[in-house]
N, C-alpha and C positions, 0 to 999 in steps of 0.2 A: 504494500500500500504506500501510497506517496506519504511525507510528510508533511505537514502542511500546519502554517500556524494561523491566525485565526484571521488577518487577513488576506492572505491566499482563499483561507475556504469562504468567506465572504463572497468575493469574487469569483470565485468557481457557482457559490451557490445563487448569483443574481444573475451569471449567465444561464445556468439552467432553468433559470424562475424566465427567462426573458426567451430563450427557448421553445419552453413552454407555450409563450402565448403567442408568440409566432407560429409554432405549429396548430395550435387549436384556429388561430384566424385565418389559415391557410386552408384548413377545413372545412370550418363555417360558412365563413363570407361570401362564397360562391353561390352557397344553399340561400343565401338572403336576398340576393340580387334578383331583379328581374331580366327576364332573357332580352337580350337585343331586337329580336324581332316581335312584330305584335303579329299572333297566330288567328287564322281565318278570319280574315276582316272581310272576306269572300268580294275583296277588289284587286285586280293586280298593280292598278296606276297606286294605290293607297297604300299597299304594301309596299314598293317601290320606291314612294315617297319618305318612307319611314327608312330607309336605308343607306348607309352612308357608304359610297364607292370608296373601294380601296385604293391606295394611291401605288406607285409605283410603273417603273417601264415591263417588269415579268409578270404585272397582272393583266389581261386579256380580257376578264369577263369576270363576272359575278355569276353564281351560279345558285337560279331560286326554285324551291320546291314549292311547286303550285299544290300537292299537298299540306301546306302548311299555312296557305294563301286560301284557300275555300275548304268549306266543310266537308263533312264524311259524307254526305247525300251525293258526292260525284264520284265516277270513278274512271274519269278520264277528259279528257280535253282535244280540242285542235281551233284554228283562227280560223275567222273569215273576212276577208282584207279586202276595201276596195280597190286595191292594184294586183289581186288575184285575174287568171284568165276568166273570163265570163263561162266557159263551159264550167270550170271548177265552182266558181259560185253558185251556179245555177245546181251544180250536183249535189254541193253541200244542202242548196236552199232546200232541194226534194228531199234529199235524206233524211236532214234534220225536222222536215217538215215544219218550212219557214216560208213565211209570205213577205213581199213586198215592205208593208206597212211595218214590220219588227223591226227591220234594219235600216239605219242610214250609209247607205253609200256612196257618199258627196265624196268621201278622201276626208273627211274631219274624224272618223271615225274606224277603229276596227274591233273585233269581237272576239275575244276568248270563249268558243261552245263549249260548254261543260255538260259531259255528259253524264246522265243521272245512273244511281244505282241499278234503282227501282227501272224493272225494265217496264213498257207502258208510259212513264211518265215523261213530260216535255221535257228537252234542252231546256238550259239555263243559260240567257244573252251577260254575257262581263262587258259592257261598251264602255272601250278603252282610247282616251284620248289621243291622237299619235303623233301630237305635237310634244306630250307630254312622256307617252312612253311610246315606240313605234315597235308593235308587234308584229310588224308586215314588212318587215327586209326580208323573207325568204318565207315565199308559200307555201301553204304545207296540204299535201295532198290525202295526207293521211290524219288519224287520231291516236294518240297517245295515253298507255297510262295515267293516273293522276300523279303518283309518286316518280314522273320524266322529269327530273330537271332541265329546266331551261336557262341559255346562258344570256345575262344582259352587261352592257356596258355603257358608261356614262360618257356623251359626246355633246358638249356644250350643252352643258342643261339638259337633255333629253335622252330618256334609257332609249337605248335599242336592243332588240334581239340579235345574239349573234357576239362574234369575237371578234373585237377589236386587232386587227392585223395594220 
């Protein structure tokens, strides 16, 4: 055993006292915090909104789980863009059995379809500003899981889909 006079162990014993509370706040403090993201706000521009791009030249994209973005009632997704081909939208519009009057297709607007668990029941329209976030850099001909991440990257004020090259 070391010998030690009374202050050495002093010192030995406020380091460990100090220790201590570094390790317990390394444990705790995590558990207290709230997460950075807010989960299903069932918007993607509002989720989006609420997150702060990473900086650097080796980040490319953010990558968001529309999972985590709309509720358990979907179980899957894909866009529908006004600078999609028109045969593609007109296929989504039958599929999804959508009419005219649901969608705006000026170019101010594109749509996150969420598709429902419950089979029977309608699409869910997400209209997504795309000045704000542009969901429509690459049409998408298919649909997706819910839990597909998707990647966005921030280009002067406005998310886009897709990676930043």
């Amino acid at each position: 055993m070391l010998k030690l006079n009374n202050a050495n162990r002093r010192w030995i014993g406020l380091a460990l006292a100090l220790w201590l509370i570094a390790l317990i706040a390394i444990i705790f403090l995590p558990m207290s915090r709230g997460g950075a993201q807010a989960s299903h706000t069932d918007s993607l521009a509002q989720s989006l909104q609420q997150t702060q791009a990473a900086n650097g030249d080796s980040v490319v994209a953010e990558l968001v789980n529309p999972a985590l973005v709309y509720n358990e009632s979907f179980v899957g997704y894909t866009t529908m863009c006004p600078t999609d081909p028109a045969e593609l939208t007109q296929a989504k519009m039958q599929a999804f059995q959508l009419d005219g009057a649901q969608v705006d297709m000026s170019g101010k607007y594109g749509y996150m379809v969420l598709l429902p668990a419950q089979q029977g029941e309608e699409v869910t329209l997400d209209r997504v500003n795309l000045d704000t976030v542009d969901i429509c850099t690459v049409p998408q001909s298919e649909s997706f899981p819910l839990n597909t991440p998707i990647p966005f990257y921030l280009d002067d004020g406005t998310w886009k889909m897709g990676i930043n090259s």
